[in-house]
N, C-alpha and C positions, 0 to 999 in steps of 0.2 A: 433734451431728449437723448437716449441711450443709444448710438451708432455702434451697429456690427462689422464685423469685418466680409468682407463682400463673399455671401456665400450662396449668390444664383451660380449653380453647379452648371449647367448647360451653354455653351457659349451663346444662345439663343436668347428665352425667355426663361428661366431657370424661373421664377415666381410668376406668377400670375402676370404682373406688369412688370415693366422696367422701374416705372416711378415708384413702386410698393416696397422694391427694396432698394432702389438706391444704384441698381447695376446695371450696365453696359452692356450691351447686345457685343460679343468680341470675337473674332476670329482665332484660328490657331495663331494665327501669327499678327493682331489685332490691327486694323487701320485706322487711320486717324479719322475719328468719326465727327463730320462737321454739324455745328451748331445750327438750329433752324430756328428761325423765330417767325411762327405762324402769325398770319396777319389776324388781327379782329374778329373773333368769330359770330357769325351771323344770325340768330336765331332761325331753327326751321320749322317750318309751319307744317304742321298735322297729329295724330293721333300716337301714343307713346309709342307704339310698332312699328309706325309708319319712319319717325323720326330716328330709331334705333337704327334700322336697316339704313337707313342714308348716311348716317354718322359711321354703320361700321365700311360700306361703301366708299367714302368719300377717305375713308382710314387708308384703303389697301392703296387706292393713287396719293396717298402725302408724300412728300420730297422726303422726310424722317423716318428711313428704316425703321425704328423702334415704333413709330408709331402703323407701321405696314403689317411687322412682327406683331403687334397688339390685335391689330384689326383679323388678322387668320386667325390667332388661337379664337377670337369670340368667336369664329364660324365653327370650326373645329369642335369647341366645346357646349354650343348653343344646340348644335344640328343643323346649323340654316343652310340646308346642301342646297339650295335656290341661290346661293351666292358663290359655288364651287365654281360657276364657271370665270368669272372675274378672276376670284380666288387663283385659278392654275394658273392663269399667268404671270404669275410669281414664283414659277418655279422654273421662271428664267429669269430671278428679278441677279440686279447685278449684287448684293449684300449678300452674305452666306446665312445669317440667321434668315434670312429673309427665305431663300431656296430651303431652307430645313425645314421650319415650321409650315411651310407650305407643304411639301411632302408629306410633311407628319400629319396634317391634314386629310387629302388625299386617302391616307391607308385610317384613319382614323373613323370618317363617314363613308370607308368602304366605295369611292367615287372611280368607277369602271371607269368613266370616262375620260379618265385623266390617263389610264394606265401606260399609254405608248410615250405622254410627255415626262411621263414620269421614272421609265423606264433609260432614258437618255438619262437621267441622274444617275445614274448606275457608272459613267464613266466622267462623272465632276470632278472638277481638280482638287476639290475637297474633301477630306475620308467622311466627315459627320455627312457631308450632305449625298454620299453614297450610301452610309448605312441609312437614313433615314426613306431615301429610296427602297432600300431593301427591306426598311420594315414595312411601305405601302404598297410593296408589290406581295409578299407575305400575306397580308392584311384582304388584299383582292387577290387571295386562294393561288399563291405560289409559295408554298409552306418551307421549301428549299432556301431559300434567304433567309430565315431562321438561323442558318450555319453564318452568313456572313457577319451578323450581329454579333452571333455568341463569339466567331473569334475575335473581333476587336476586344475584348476586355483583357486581353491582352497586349493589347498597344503602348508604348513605352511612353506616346503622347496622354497626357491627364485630363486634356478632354476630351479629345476621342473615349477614351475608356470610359468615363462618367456619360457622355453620351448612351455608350455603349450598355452601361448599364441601365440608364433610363430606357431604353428601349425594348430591354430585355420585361424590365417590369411592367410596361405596356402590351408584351405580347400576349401576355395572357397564359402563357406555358409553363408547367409547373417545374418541366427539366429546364427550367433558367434560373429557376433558385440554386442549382447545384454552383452553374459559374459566378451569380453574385455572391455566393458564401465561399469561392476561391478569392473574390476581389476584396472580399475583408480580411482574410488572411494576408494578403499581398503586405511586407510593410513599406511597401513603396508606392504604395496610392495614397494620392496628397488627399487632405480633409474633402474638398465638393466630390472626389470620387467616391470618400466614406460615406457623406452626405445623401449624396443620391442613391448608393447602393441600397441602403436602410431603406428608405423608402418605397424602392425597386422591390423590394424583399416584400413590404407592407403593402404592397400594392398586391400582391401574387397571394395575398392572406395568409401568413404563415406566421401565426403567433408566436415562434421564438424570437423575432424582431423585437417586442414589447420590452424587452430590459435595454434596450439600444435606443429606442424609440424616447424612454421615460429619460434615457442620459442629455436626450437633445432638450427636453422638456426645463430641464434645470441646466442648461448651459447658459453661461454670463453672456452671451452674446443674443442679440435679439433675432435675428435672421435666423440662425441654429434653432431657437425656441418657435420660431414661424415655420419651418423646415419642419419640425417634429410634430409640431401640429398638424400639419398636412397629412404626417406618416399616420399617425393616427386615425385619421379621418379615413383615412386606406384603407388601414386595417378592420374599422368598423365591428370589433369587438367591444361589449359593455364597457367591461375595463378598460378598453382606449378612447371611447366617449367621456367615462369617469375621470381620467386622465387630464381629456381638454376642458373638461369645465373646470379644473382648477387655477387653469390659465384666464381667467376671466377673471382676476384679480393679480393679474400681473400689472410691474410697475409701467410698463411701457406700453402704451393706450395702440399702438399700429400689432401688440401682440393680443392684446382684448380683443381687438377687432377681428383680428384673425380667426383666434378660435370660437368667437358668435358664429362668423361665414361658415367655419368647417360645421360647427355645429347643426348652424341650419339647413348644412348640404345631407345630414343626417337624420335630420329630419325632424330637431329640436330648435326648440325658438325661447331656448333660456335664455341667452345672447340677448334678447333685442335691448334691454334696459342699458347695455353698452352703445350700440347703437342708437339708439332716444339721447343718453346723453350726449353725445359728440351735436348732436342738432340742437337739443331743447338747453344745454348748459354754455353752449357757444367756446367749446374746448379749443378750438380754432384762434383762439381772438390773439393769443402771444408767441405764437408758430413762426418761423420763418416760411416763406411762400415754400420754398420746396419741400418740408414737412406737413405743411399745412395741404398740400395738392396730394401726398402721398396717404392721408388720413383720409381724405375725400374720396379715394378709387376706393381705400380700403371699406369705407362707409358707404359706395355704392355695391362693392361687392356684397358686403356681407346683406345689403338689404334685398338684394335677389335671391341672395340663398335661403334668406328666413320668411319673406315670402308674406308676413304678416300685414295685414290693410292698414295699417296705422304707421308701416315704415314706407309699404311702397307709394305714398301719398307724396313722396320727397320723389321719387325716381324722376317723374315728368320737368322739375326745376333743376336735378345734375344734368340732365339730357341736355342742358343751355349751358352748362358750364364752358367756362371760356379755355380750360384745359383739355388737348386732347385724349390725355389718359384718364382723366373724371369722366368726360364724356362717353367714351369705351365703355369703361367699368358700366355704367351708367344701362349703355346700352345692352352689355352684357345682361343684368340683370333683369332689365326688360324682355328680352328673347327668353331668358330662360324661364320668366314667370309664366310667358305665352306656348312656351313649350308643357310646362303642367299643367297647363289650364287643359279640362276634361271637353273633348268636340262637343261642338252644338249639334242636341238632335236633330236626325232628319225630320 
């Protein structure tokens, strides 16, 4: 299998999972992140929802940062604000990805009722997990923090500013395109700040991104190529969906897989024959466990995004997986399915 050079830009979760790319939840100044070895896992007994929500539950109290980090972005990204209140209490957790993404959270589902715990992040010893504050009090209508974001992208630190620029492209503001197209000028922002900014760009839909976007497409590096996928999927222009279908015949199956999920988050379901085969060909069977668990989130991902009755038939047996990032993904996928599923009439 083809290994990139570590290009989760955010010290946080910079891809979807930790296990999908292979990176380290890391500080500015990173600590030695000890090894967990989860006991046995139990099967849980009830209905694919039911089990989802306890999995991503039982995520936020694991002794594994990375796995705490995992458990917020699926609230974060599902909508499940019925777990926000668990959730804030990790924005005293003692891990700094841990305080970040939980923040980002917070301003992400709009959760007022975070705002006073979240407002003390404003003076962390951390710069990310201040801007991050800054961007979820922003987020719950103090629009004045906008300014603290945009000036970090000038921080001499490289991830503060790739922070900085991710958050820029989450605000939503179209005068933030002006300072991420200072930070590509900059030549002193190292590649994840390049990385994220592009995408920060793609996210704010601003199709002169697309020539920068197509460079990540054909980079020899697989992260880079998963990374550009993403930006695409941002951008949500044809030509950027035309784009990632051509990725669906890359040599590197965790990049197939990628671009199914973005695809499906699109609202297309040409991907799924990628996903059918990782299950139906047993692509699995000559992996090393750590590639082979990194294949599995990415095939539970992408099977929530494509949404199709013939992939989500598999969701309820990853929901057992003995991995706790398969199980996530897993359960990610489940939330989100029940999140487009159309209310029942009164």
């Amino acid at each position: 299998m083809q290994h990139a050079r570590a290009s989760c830009r955010i010290f946080a979760v910079g891809c979807l999972f930790a296990a999908v790319c292979g990176c380290q939840p890391a500080a500015q100044s990173p600590p030695a992140m000890p090894e967990y070895t989860s006991p046995p896992f139990q099967p849980i007994p009830g209905d694919p929802p039911t089990v989802a929500r306890q999995i991503v539950l039982d995520g936020l109290a694991h002794p594994d940062p990375r796995i705490r980090s995992n458990a917020v972005e699926v609230i974060a990204t599902t909508g499940e604000v019925q777990m926000m209140p668990r959730a804030q209490r990790l924005l005293q957790d003692p891990a700094i990805p841990v305080r970040f993404l939980a923040a980002l959270a917070v301003g992400d589902l709009q959760y007022n009722l975070a705002r006073e715990d979240v407002g003390i992040l404003l003076n962390d010893q951390d710069q990310n997990v201040r801007l991050a504050a800054a961007y979820a009090l922003m987020r719950l209508g103090q629009p004045a923090y906008f300014q603290v974001i945009r000036d970090a992208v000038a921080s001499e630190d490289q991830t503060v500013r790739a922070n900085a620029a991710l958050l820029l492209g989450k605000s939503g503001q179209q005068e933030a395109l002006r300072y991420l197209y200072w930070i590509l000028q900059r030549k002193d922002s190292a590649d994840k700040v390049l990385l994220q900014t592009v995408e920060s760009i793609a996210m704010l839909k601003d199709a002169r991104i697309y020539p920068k976007l197509w460079t990540q497409l054909i980079s020899a590096y697989a992260d880079d190529r998963i990374v550009g996928i993403r930006g695409m999927g941002a951008l949500g222009t044809e030509e950027a969906k035309n784009a990632i279908i051509t990725l669906l015949d890359d040599a590197v199956l965790e990049v197939r897989l990628a671009a199914a999920a973005q695809l499906g988050k699109l609202g297309q379901t040409i991907g799924e024959r990628e996903v059918q085969a990782v299950i139906s060909k047993n692509l699995l069977a000559n992996m090393d466990p750590t590639s082979a668990e990194r294949v599995r989130v990415w095939t539970a991902l992408a099977i929530g995004e494509i949404g199709t009755s013939s992939l989500l038939r598999h969701l309820p047996d990853m929901l057992q997986d003995q991995s706790n990032s398969v199980r996530l993904a897993a359960a990610k996928g489940v939330l989100l399915v029940e999140r487009r599923r159309p209310p029942a009439p009164q």
